[in-house]
VEXLUM-685101 format. One record per atom (N, C-alpha, C): x, y, z. Coordinates in steps of 0.02 Angstrom, whole numbers, padded with zeros to 5 digits, always signed. Atoms other than C-alpha are relative to their C-alpha. Example, Ala and Ser with C-alpha at 12.3 -4.5 7.8 and 13.67 -1.06 7.14 Angstrom:
BEGIN
+00045-00059+00000
+00615-00225+00390
+00045+00060+00000
-00042-00059-00003
+00684-00053+00357
-00039+00055+00037
//
This chain:
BEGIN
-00039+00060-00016
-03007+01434+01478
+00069+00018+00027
-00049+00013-00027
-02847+01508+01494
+00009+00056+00094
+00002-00040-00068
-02896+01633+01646
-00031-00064+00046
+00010+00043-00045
-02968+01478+01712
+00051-00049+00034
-00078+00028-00008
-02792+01382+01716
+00038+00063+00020
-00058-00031-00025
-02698+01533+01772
-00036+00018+00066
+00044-00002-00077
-02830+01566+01925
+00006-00093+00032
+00008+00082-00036
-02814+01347+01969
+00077+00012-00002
-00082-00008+00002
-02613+01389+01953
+00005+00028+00045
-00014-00025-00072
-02614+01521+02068
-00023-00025+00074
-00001+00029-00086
-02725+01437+02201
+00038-00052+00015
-00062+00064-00030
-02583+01283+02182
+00066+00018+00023
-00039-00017-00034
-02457+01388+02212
-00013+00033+00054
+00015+00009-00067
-02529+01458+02355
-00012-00036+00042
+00012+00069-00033
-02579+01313+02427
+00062-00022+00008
-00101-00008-00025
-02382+01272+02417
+00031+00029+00034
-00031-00044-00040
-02339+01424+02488
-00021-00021+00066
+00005+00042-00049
-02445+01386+02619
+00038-00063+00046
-00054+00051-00022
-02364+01220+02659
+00062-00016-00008
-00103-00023-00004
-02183+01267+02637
-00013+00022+00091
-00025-00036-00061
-02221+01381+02789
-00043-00041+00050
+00045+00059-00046
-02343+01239+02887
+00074-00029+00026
-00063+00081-00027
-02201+01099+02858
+00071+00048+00017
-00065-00020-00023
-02036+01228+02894
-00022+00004+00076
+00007-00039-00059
-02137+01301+03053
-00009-00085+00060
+00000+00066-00053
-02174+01107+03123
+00063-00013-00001
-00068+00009+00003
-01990+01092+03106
+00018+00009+00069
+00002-00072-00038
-01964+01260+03200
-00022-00028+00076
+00051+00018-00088
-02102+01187+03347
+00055-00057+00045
-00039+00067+00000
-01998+01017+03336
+00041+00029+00040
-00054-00012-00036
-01829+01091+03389
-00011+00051+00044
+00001-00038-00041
-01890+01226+03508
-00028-00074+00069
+00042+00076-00062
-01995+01040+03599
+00073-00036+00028
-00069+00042-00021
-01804+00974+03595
+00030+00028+00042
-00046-00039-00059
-01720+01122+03681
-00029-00022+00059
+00010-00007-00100
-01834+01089+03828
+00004-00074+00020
-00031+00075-00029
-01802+00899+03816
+00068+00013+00038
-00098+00009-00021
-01609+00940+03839
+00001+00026+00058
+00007-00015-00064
-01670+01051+03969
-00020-00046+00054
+00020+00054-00060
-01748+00915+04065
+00048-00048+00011
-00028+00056+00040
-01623+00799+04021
+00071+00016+00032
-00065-00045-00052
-01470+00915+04095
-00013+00026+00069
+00023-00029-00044
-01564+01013+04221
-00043-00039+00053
+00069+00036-00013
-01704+00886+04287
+00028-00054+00007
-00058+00078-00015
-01597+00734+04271
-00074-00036-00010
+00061+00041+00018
-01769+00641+04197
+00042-00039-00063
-00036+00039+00047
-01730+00519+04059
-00059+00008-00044
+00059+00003+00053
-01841+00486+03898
-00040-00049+00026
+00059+00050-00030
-01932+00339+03990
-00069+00022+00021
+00060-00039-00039
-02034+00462+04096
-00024+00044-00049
+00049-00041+00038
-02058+00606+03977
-00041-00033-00053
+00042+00024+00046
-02116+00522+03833
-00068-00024+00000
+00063+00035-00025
-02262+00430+03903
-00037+00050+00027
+00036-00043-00033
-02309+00591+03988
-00021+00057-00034
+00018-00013+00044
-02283+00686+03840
-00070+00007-00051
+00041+00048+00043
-02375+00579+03709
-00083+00002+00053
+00076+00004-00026
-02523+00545+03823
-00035+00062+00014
+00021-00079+00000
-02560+00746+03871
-00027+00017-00061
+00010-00033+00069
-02543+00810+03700
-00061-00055-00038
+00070+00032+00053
-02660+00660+03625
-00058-00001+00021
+00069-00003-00020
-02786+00676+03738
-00033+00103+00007
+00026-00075+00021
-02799+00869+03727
+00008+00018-00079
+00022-00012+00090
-02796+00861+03522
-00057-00034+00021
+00031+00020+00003
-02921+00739+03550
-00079+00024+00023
+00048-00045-00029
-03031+00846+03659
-00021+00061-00040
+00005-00081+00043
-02987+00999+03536
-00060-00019-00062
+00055+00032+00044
-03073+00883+03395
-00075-00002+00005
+00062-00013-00043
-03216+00858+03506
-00042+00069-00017
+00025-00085-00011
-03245+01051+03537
-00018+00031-00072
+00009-00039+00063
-03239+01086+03352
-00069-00051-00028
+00047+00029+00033
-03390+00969+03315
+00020-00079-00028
-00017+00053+00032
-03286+00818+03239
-00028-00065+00031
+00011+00064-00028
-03343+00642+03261
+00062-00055+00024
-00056+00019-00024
-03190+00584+03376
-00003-00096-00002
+00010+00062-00003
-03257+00408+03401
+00001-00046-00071
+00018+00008+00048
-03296+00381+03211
+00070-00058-00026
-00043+00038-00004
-03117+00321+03198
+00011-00092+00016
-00001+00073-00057
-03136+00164+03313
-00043-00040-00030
+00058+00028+00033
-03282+00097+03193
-00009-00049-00033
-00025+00022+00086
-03190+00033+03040
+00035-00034+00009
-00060+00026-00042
-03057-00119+03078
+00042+00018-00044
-00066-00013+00045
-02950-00047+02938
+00031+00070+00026
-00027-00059-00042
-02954+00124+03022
+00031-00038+00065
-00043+00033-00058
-02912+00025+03178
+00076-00005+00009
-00084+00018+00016
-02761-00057+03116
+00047+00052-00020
-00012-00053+00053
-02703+00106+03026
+00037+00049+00064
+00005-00065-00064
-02706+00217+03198
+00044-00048+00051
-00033+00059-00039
-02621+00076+03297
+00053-00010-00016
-00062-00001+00032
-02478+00072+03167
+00032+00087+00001
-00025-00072+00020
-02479+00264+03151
+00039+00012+00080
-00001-00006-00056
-02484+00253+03347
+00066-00030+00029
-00055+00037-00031
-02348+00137+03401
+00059+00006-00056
-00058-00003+00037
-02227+00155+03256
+00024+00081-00012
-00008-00095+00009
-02263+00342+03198
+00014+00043+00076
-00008-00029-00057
-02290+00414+03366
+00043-00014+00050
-00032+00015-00047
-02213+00331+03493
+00071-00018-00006
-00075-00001+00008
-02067+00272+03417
+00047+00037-00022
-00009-00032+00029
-02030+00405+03326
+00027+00057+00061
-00001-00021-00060
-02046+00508+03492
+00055-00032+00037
-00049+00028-00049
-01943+00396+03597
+00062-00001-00036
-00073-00013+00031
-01810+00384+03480
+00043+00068-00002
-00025-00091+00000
-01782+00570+03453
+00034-00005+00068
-00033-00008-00025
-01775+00589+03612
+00076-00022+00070
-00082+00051-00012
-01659+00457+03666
+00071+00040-00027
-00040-00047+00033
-01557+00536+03552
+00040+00041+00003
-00006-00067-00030
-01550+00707+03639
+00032-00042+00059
-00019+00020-00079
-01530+00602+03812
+00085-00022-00005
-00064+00046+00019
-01348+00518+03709
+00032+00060-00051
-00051-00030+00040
-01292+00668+03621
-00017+00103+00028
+00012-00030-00028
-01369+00839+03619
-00051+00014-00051
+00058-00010+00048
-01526+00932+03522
+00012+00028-00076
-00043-00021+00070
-01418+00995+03367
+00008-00067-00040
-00022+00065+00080
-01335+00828+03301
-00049-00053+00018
+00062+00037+00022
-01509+00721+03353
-00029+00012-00031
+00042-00032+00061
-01590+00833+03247
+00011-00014-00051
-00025+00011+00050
-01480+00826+03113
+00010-00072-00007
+00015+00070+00021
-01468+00626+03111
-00080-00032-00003
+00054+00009+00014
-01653+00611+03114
-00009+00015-00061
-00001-00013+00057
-01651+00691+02943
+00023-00045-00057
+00006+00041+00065
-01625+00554+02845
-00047-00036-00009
+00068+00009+00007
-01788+00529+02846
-00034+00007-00070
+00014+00012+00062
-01804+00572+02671
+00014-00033-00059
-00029+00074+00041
-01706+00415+02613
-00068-00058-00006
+00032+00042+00000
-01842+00321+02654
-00080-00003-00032
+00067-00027+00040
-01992+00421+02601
+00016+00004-00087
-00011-00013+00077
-01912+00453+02423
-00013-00090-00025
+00019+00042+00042
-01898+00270+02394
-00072-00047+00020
+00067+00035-00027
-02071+00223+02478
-00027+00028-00082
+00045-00014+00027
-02145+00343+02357
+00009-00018-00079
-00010+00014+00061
-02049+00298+02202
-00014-00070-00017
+00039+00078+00044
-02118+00110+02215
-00076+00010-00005
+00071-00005-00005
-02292+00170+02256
-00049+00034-00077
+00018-00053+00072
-02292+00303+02094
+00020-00036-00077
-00020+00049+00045
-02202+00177+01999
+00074+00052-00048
-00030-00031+00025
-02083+00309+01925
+00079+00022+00036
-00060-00019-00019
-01887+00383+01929
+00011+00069+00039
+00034-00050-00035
-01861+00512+02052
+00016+00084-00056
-00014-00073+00052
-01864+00700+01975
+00095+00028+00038
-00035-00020-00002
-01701+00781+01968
+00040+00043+00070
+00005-00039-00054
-01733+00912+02118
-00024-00049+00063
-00006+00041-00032
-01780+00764+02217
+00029-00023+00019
-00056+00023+00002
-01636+00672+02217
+00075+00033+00013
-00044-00055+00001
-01526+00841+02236
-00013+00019+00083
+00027-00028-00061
-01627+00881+02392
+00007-00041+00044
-00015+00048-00065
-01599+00715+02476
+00070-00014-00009
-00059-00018-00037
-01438+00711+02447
+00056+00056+00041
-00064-00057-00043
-01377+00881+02512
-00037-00026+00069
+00000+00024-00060
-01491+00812+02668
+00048-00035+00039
-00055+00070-00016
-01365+00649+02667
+00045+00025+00038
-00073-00021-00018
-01213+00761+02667
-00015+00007+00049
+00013-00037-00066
-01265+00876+02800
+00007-00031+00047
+00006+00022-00062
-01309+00753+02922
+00077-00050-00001
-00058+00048+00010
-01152+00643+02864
+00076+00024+00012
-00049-00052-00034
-01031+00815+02894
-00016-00015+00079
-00001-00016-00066
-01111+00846+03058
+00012-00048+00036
-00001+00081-00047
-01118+00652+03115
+00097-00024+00011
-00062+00033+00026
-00930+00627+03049
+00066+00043-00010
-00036-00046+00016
-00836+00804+03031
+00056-00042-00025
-00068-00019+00056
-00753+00733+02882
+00022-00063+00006
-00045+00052-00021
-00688+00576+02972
-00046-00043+00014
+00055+00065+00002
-00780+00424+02905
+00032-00058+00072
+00000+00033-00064
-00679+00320+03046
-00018+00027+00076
+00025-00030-00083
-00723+00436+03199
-00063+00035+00018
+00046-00068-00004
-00895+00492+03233
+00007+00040+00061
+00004-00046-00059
-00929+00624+03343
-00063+00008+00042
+00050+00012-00072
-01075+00570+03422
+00001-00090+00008
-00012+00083-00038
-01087+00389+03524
-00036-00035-00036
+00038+00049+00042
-01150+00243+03432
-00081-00005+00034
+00055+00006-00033
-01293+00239+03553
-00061+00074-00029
+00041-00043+00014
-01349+00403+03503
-00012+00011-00074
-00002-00010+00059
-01307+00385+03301
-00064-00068-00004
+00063+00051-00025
-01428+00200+03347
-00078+00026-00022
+00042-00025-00006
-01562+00302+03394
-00031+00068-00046
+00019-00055+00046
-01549+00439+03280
-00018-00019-00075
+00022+00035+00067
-01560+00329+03123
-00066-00030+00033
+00070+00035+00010
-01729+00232+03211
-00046+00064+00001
+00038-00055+00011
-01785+00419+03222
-00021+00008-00069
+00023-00008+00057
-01782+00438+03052
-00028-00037-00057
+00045+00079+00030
-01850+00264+02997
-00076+00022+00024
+00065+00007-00032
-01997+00306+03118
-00040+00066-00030
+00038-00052+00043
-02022+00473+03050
-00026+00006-00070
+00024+00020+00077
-02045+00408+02866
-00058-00020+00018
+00082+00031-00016
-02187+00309+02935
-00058+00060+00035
+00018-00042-00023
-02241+00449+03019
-00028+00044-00040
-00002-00028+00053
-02245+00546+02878
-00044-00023-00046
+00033+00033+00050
-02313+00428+02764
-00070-00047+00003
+00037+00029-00009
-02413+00315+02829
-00093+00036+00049
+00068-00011-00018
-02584+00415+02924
-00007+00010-00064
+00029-00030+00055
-02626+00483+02744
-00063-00017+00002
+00076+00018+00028
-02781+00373+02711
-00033+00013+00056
+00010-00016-00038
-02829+00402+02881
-00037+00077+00013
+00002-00062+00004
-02812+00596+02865
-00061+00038-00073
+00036-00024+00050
-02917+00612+02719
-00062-00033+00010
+00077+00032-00024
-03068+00514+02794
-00001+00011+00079
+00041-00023-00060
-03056+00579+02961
+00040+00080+00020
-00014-00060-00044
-03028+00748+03074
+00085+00006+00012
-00062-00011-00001
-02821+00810+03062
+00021-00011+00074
-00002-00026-00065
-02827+00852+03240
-00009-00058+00032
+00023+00059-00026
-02925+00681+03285
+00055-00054-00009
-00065+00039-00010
-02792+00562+03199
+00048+00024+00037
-00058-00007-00030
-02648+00648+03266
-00001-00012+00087
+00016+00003-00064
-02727+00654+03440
+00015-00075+00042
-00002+00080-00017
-02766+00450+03452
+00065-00022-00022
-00095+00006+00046
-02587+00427+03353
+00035+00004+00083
-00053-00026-00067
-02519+00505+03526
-00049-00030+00026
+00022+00037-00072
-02660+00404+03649
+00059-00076-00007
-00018+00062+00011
-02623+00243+03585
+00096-00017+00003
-00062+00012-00039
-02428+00274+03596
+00038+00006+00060
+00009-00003-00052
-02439+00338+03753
-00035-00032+00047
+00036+00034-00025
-02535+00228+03815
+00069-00079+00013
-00055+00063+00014
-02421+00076+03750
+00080+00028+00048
-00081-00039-00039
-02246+00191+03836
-00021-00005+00055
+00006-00023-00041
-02335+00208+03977
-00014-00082+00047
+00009+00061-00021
-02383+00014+04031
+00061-00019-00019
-00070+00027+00014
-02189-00018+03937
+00032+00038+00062
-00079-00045-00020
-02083+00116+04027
-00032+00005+00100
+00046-00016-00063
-02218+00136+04197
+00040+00046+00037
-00034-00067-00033
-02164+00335+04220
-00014-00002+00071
+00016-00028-00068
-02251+00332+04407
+00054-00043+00043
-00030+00020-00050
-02111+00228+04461
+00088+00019-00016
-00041-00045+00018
-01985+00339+04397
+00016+00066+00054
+00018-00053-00030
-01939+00471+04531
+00018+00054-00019
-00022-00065+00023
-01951+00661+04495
-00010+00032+00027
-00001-00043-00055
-01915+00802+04579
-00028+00059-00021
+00068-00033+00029
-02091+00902+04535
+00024+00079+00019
+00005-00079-00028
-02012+01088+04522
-00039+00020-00043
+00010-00057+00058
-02057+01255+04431
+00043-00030-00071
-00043+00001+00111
-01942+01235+04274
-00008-00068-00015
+00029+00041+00033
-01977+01050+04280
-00075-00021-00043
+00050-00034+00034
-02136+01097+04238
-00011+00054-00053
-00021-00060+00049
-02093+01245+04123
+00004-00066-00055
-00020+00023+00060
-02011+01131+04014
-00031-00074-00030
+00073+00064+00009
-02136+00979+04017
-00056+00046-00044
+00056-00043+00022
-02262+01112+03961
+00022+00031-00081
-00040-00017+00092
-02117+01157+03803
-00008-00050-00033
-00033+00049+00030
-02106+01001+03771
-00087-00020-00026
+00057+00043+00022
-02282+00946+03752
-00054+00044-00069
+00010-00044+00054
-02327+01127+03669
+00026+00017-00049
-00059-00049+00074
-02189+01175+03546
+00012-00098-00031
-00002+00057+00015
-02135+00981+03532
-00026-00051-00023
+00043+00075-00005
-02291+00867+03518
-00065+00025-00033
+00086-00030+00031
-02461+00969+03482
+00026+00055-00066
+00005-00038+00057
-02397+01116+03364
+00061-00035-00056
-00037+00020+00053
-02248+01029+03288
-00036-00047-00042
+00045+00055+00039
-02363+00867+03236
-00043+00053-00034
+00073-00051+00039
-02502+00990+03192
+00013+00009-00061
-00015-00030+00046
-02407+01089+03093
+00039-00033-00075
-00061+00032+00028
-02287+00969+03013
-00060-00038-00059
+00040+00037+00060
-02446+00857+02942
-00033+00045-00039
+00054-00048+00047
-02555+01000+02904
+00043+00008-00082
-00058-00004+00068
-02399+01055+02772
+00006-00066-00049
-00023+00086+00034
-02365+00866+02703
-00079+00001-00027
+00089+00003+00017
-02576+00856+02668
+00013+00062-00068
+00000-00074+00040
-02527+01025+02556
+00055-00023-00063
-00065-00005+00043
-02345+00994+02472
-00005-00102-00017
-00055+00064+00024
-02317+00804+02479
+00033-00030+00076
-00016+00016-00048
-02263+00699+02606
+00105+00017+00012
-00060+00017-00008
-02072+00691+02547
+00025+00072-00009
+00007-00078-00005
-02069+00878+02511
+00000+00032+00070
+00008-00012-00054
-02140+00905+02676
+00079-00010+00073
-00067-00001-00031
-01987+00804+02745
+00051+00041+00017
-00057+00004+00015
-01856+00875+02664
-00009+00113+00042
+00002-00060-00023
-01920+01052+02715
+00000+00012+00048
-00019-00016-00079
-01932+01039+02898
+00061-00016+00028
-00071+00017-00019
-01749+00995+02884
+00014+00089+00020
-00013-00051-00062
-01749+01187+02946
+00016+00001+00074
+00017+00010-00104
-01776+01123+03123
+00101-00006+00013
-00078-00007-00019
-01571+01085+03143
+00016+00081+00000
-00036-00058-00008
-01535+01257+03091
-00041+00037+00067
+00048-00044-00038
-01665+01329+03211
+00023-00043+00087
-00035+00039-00040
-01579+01176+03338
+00079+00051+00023
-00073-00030-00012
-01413+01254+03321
+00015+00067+00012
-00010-00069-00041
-01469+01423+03363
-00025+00000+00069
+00034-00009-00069
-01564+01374+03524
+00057-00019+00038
-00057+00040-00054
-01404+01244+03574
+00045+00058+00017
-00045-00058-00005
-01280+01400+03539
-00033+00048+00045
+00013-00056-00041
-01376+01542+03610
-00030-00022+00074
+00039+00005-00041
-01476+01454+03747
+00046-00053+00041
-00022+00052-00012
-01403+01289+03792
+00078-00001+00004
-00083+00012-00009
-01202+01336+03773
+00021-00080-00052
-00033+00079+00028
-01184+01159+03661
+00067+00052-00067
-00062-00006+00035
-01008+01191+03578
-00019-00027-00074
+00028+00042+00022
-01047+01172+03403
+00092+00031-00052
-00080-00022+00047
-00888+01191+03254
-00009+00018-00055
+00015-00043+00073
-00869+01267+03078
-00048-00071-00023
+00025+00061+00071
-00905+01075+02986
-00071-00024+00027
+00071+00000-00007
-01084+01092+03093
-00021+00031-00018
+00009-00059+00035
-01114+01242+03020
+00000-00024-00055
-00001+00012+00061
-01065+01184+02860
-00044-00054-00015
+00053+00035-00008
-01180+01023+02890
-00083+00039-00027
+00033-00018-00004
-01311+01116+02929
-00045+00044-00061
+00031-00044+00049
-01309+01237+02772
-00019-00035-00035
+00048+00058+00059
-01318+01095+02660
-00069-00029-00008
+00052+00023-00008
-01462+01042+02724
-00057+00059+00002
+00044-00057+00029
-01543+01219+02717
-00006+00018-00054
+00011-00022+00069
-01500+01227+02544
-00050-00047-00044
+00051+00038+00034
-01637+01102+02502
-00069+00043+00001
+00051-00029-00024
-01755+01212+02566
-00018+00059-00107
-00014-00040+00057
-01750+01336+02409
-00010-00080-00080
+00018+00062+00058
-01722+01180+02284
-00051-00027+00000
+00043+00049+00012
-01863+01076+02339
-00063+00068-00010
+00066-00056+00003
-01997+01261+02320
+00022+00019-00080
-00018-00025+00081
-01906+01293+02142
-00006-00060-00029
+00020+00075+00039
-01926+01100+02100
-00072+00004-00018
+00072+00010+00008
-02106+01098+02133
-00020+00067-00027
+00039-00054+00043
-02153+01262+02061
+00007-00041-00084
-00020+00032+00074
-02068+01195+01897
-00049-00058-00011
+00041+00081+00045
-02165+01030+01899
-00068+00021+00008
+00061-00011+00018
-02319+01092+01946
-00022+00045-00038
+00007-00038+00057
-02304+01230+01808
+00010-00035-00055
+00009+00070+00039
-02265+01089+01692
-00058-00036-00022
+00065+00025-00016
-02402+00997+01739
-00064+00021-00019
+00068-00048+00004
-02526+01140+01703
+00005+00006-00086
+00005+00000+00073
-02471+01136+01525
+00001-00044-00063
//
């Protein structure tokens, strides 16, 4: 009995480990998909109207195809009107808005402090999950979303609750980022556990792309079809849209949805080395100091959950 509980212990903490490094690395995908927004965005002179729709629709119809290839029943989805409704909400709220907001965001500030105001994303998942569980949140919970708070509340505000330092248009958009990403987050679950990972996320991105694309109508958008506009359409749809989603749910399916959150709050720091080294974005000590706060959850929320699920086992 008790080699049987210390062998079901270790495969839960592996299985954790695992999705620590799933949900940090969809972070990771996230802000490398942003650098090449900013690139398009500076360089390309495109707006979020056009990419998004062009985005979103690529990437969901090549998960969707990937599903396919692996055997999955892609259609199976479309069957059920509760799956319907489910993929339609995941689709137009999770995906698309979630998407367009971000990178609005980037288009009104730059890929560092959209990042970092999307991150309060775990305000909303903590108290989704604390009416759903019925319970108070744990200690390391509540520790972990607020050094998120700070962080993004340094970097948004260096200090000076009357002056932010990014435009209301882009602080706007960076809070519906992180409303949309709770849903995002939270809401495929039942979905994901009765169908193909690859399949939801795929239709998630038709159906919002689909909807951006009859809203925003990219073909009457003009663009000037180079090499690097293409380069970075191809970042954006690979590092940004297919492996960050991938990776980001696969992890959350493993740890927890709000866990999952609070851990791909890596993506800023991994933001603020692409804007600095790649991009030239001027960034200052109290972004830096932002930024750590919000890495220091990373460590709390993997020493929280070891503790509770060692707890738990006894």
């Amino acid at each position: 009995m008790v080699k049987q509980k210390n062998q079901l212990l270790h495969f839960e903490k592996k299985s954790l480990t695992i999705g620590y490094i799933l949900a940090i690395s969809g972070g990771i995908f996230w802000a490398m998909g942003g650098a090449c927004a900013q690139c398009l965005f500076q360089y390309c002179h495109v707006t979020s109207n056009w990419i998004v729709p062009i985005r979103l629709t690529t990437a969901g119809v090549l998960l969707v195809l990937f599903s396919a290839f692996r055997g999955k029943p892609v259609l199976a989805i479309w069957k059920d009107k509760q799956d319907i409704k489910d993929i339609f909400i995941f689709g137009l709220l999770g995906s698309a808005m979630c998407q367009y907001s971000y990178y609005t965001s980037i288009e009104y500030s730059n890929v560092a402090l959209a990042t970092v105001l999307s991150y309060m994303s775990p305000i909303p998942i903590l108290l989704y999950m604390l009416c759903k569980e019925r319970r108070l949140p744990h200690l390391y919970e509540t520790a972990s979303v607020l050094l998120v708070v700070a962080g993004a509340y340094v970097c948004a505000t260096h200090l000076e609750p009357g002056s932010l330092v990014v435009t209301p248009k882009a602080l706007f958009w960076g809070v519906v980022c992180a409303v949309t990403f709770a849903i995002y987050t939270v809401q495929p679950a039942r979905l994901m556990a009765k169908h193909d990972l690859f399949g939801v996320i795929g239709w998630g991105m038709v159906v919002g792309g689909v909807a951006t694309i009859v809203l925003f109508k990219p073909w009457t958008i003009y663009v000037d079809l180079t090499a690097p506009l293409l380069l970075y359409v191809g970042g954006v749809v690979l590092f940004g849209t297919i492996l960050s989603f991938c990776f980001y749910q696969a992890g959350a399916r493993l740890v927890g949805s709000l866990t999952a959150s609070i851990l791909s709050a890596v993506e800023p720091v991994a933001s603020m080395f692409i804007s600095v080294l790649i991009l030239a974005v001027p960034l200052t000590f109290l972004d830096f100091v932002g930024f750590i706060l919000i890495l220091s959850t990373i460590p709390i929320i993997a020493l929280g959950d070891h503790h509770y699920q060692k707890g738990a086992q006894l």
